[in-house]
LUMTOR-904393 format. One line per field, with one value per residue (C-alpha): residue in one letter; x, y, z. Coordinates in steps of 0.25 Angstrom, whole numbers, plus 5000, padded with zeros to 4 digits. Last residue first. Layout:
<sites>
type	[A  ...]
px	[X  ...]
py	[Y  ...]
pz	[Z  ...]
</sites>
This chain:
<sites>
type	[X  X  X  X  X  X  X  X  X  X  X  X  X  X  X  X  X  X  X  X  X  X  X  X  X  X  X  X  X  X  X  X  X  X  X  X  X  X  X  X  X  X  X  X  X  X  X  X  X  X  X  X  X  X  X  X  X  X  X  X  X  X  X  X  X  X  X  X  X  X  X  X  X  X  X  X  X  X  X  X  X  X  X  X  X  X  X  X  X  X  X  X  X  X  X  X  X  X  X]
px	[4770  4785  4788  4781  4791  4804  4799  4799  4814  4819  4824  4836  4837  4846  4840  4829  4838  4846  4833  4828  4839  4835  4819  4826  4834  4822  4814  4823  4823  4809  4807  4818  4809  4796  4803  4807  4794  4789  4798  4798  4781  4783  4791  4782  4770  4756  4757  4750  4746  4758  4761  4768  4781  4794  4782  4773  4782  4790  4777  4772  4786  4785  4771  4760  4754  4761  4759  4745  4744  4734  4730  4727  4721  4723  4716  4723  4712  4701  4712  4712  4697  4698  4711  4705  4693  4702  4712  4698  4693  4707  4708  4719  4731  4733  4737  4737  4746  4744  4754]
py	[4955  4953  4941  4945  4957  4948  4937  4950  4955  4941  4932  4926  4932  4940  4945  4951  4959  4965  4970  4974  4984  4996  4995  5000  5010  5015  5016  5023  5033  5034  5037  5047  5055  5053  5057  5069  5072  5071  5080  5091  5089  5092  5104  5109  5111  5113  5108  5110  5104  5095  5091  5077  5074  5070  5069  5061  5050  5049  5047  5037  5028  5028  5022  5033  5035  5046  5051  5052  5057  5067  5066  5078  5082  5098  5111  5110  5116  5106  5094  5095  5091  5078  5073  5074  5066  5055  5055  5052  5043  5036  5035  5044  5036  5038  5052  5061  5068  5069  5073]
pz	[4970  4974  4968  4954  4955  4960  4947  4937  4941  4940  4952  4957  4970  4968  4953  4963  4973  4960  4953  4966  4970  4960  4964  4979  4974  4966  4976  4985  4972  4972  4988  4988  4978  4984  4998  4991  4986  4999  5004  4993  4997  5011  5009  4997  5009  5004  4990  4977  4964  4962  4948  4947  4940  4950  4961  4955  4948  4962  4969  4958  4958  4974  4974  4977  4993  4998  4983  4982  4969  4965  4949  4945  4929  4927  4931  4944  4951  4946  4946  4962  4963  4954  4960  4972  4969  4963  4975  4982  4973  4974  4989  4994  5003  5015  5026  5014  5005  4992  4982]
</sites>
């Protein structure tokens, strides 16, 4: 994870990316985590390799948050179906509603 105060620019995540992958001596791909869609947080954290941390309290939290925040997600998503065939519509009509 990356923390920072916005998003990084991509030629800057790039850049890092190259200068992290020399002490690693493998391919890194920083995600910027406080800024990724729910799905790719939860994918990261349950499967990513971190390179180092300063403070493992802050990360337990945040990936706690990450873990609270997929399942809320999920109860949401697990509602829609049921909202949608209220109102008389089909799963692909709601999506193209929605855009």
């Amino acid at each position: 994870m990356i923390r920072s105060a916005a998003p990084l620019d991509p030629g800057e995540r790039w850049k890092l990316a190259q200068k992290l992958a020399i002490p690693a001596k493998c391919d890194v791909d920083p995600v910027d985590l406080p800024w990724a869609s729910t799905v790719l947080r939860r994918q990261v954290v349950a499967s990513g390799t971190g390179l180092f941390q300063f403070d493992s309290l802050i990360v337990e939290e945040f990936e706690d948050r990450v873990f609270f925040g997929y399942v809320r997600f999920h109860e949401e998503r697990r509602e829609l179906p049921d909202q949608v065939r209220g109102q008389g519509l089909s799963m692909t009509n709601a999506v193209l509603i929605n855009q």
